[in-house]
TIMISE-35906 format. One line per 3 residues: their letters; for each residue x, y, z of C-alpha. Coordinates in nm, 2 decimals. Example, Ala and Ser with C-alpha at 12.3 -4.5 7.8 and 13.67 -1.06 7.14 Angstrom:
% TIMISE-35906
as> 1.23/-0.45/0.78 ~ 1.37/-0.11/0.71
END
This chain:
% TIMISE-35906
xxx> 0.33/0.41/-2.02 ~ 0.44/0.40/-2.39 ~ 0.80/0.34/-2.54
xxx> 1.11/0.59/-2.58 ~ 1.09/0.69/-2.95 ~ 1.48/0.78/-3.00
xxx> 1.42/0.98/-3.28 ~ 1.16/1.17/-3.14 ~ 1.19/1.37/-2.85
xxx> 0.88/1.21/-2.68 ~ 0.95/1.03/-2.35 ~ 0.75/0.73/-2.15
xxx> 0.50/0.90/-1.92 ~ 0.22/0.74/-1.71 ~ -0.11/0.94/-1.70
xxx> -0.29/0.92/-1.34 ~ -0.66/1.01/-1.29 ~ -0.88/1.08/-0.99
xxx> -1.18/1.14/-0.90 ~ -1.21/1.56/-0.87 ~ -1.39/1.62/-0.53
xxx> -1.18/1.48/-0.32 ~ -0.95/1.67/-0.46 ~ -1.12/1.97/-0.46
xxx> -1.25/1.97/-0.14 ~ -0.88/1.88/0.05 ~ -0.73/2.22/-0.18
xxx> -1.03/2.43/-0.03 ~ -0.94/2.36/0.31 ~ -0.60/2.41/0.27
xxx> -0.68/2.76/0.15 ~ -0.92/2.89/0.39 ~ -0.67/2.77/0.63
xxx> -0.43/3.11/0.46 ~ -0.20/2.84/0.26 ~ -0.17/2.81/-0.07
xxx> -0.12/2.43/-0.29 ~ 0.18/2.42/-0.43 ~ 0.16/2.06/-0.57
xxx> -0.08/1.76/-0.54 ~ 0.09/1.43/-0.50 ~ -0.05/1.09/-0.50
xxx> -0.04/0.86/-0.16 ~ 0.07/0.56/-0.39 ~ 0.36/0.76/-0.50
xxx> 0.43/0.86/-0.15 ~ 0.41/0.52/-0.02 ~ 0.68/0.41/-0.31
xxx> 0.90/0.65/-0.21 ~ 0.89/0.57/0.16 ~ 0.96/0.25/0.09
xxx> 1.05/0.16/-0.22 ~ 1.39/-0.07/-0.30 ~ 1.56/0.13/-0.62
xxx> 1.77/-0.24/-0.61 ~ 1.50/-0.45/-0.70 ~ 1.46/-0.44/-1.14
xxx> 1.11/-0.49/-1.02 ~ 0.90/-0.44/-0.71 ~ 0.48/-0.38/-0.61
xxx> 0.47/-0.18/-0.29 ~ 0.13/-0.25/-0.09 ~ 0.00/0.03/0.18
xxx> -0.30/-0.07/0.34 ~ -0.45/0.19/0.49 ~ -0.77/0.32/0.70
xxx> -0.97/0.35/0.41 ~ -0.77/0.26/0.09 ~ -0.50/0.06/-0.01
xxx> -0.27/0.21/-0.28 ~ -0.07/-0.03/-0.49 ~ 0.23/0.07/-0.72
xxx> 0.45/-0.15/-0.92 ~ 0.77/-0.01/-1.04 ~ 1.10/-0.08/-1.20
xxx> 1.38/0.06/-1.07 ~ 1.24/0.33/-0.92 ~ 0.96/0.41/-1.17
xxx> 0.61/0.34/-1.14 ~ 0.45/0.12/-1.43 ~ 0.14/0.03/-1.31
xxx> -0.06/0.27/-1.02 ~ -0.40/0.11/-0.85 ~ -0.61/0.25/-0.52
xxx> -0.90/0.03/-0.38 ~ -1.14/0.14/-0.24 ~ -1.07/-0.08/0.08
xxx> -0.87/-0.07/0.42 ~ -0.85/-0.15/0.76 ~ -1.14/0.01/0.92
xxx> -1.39/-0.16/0.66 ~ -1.21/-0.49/0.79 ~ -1.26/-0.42/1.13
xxx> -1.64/-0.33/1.10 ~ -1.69/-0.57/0.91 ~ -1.49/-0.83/1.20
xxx> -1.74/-0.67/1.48 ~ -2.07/-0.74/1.24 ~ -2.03/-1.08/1.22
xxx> -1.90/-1.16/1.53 ~ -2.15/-0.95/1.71 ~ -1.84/-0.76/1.87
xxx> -1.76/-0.41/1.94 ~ -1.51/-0.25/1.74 ~ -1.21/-0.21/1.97
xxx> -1.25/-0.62/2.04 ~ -1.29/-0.68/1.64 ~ -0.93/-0.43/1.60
xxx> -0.79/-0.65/1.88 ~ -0.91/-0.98/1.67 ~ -0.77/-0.86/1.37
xxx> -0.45/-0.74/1.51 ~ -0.37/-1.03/1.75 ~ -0.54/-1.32/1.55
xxx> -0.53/-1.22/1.17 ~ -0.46/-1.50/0.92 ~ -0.19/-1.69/1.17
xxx> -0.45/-1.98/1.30 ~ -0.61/-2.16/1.03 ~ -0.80/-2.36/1.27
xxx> -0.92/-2.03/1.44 ~ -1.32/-1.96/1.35 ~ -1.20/-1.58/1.37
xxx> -0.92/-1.63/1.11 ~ -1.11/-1.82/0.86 ~ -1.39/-1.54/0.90
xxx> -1.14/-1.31/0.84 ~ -1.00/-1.44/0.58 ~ -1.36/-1.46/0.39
xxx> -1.38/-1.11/0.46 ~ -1.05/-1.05/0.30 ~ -1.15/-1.18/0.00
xxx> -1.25/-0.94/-0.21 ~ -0.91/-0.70/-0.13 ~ -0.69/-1.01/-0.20
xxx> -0.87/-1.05/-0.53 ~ -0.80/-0.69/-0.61 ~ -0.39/-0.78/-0.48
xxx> -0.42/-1.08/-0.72 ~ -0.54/-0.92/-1.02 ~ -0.32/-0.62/-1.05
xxx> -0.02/-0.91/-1.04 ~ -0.22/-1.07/-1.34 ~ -0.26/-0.77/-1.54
xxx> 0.12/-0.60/-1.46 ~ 0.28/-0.96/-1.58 ~ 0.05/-0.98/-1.92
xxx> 0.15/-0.62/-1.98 ~ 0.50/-0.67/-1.88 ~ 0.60/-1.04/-1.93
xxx> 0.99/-0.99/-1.93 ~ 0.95/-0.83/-1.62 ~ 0.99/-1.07/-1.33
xxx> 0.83/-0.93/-0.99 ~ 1.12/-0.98/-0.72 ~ 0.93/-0.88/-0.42
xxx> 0.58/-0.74/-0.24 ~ 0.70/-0.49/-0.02 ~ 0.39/-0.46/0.26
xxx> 0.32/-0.15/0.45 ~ 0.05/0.06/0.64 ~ -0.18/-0.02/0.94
xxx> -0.31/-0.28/0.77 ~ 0.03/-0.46/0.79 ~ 0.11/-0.54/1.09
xxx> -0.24/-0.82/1.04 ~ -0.03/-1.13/1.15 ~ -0.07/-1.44/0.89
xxx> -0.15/-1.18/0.56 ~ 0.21/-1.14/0.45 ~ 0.22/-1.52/0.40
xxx> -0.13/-1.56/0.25 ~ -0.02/-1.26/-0.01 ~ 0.28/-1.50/-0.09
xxx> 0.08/-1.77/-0.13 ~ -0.15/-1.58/-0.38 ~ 0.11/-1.46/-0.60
xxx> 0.39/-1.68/-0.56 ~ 0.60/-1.38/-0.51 ~ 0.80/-1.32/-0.15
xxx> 0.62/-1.07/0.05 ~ 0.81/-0.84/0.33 ~ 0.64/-0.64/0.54
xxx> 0.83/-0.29/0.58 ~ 0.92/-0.01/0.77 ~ 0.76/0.29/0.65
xxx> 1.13/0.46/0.80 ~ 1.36/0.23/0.63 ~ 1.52/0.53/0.40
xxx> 1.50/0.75/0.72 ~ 1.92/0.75/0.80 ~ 1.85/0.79/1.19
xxx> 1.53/0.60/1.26 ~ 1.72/0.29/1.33 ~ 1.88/0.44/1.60
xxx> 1.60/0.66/1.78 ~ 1.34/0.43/1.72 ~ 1.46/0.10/1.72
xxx> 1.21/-0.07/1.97 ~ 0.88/0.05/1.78 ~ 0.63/-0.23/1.68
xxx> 0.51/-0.31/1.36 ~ 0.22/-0.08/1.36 ~ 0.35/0.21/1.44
xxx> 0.68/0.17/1.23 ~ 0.44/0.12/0.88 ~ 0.16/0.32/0.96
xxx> 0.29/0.65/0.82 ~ 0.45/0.54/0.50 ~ 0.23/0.81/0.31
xxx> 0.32/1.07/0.53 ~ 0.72/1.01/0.57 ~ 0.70/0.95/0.16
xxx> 0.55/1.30/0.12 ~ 0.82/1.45/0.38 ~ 1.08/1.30/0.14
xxx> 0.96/1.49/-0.15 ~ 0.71/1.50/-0.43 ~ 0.94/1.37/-0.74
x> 0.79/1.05/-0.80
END
């Protein structure tokens, strides 16, 4: 991101990298398939738009998913700061079933039924220490987004993905960066969600936040 020179016609941009092979391998498949890329858009801009309160002068959207979490802070609607870890929910959950010498399906059930709600619970505190290193990651991008931006005040942590539904990790991300944390649903610009979908629990309304975001468009 750089500054507005108003007597230049330059404008503030933010320059996002990636890693190529991923890349190249998921535009492959899409063309043996007899389609052609038109555009390649980033999940962490996807999630920001699925989500994503324009209101808010500042905001850090959060979507844990399988394998990555993407976090995005923006103001107003415009991302400042991008991240994606290297961590999600399935690393979690084998990790859950090693140390508890579990299978998986009882370690998802531990993880989505337990969480971080009962400190005095051995599997909470374990999973907790397994958290660790994610909420480190969490903590840090805060860090480096208010040194970079110290008139900008972070009004709220908006949570989504699988990984949001984990009871207790909403409040411990509070706790971390003294900043109110919300989980939300990954349909909440959707106009007619409300009404067809009302009754859907928390995982399956914040699972998709990537995929809704990339239905709504790819203008970040």
């Amino acid at each position: 991101i750089g500054p507005v020179d108003e007597g230049s016609n330059t404008v503030p941009g933010l320059l996002v990298a990636g890693p190529r092979e991923p890349v190249s391998v998921t535009v492959r498949a899409v063309e043996q398939a007899g389609l052609r890329v038109a555009r390649v858009d980033l999940a962490a801009f996807a999630a920001l738009r699925a989500v994503a309160d324009d209101d808010l002068p500042v905001e850090e959207v959060v979507a844990i998913g399988a394998h990555l979490t993407n976090i995005v802070i923006h103001i107003q609607g415009v991302p400042m700061m991008v991240r994606t870890v290297a961590r999600g929910g399935d690393e979690l959950t084998a990790q859950i079933a090693s140390r508890m010498s579990i299978d998986a399906d009882a370690a998802e059930l531990a993880k989505r039924t337990v969480g971080l709600a009962d400190d005095d619970s051995e599997s909470s505190r374990m999973i907790r220490d397994i958290l660790r290193p994610l909420l480190s990651e969490l903590r840090s991008s805060l860090s480096a987004f208010e040194q970079a931006n110290p008139d900008a005040i972070i009004e709220r942590v908006s949570l989504t993905g699988g990984g949001a539904a984990m009871p207790g990790l909403a409040d411990e991300l509070s706790r971390i960066g003294d900043v109110p944390v919300d989980v939300v649903d990954a349909m909440t610009h959707v106009g007619s969600h409300r009404a067809q979908h009302g009754s859907a629990d928390d995982a399956s309304r914040t699972v998709s936040a990537v995929a809704v975001g990339r239905a709504r468009g790819v203008a970040a």
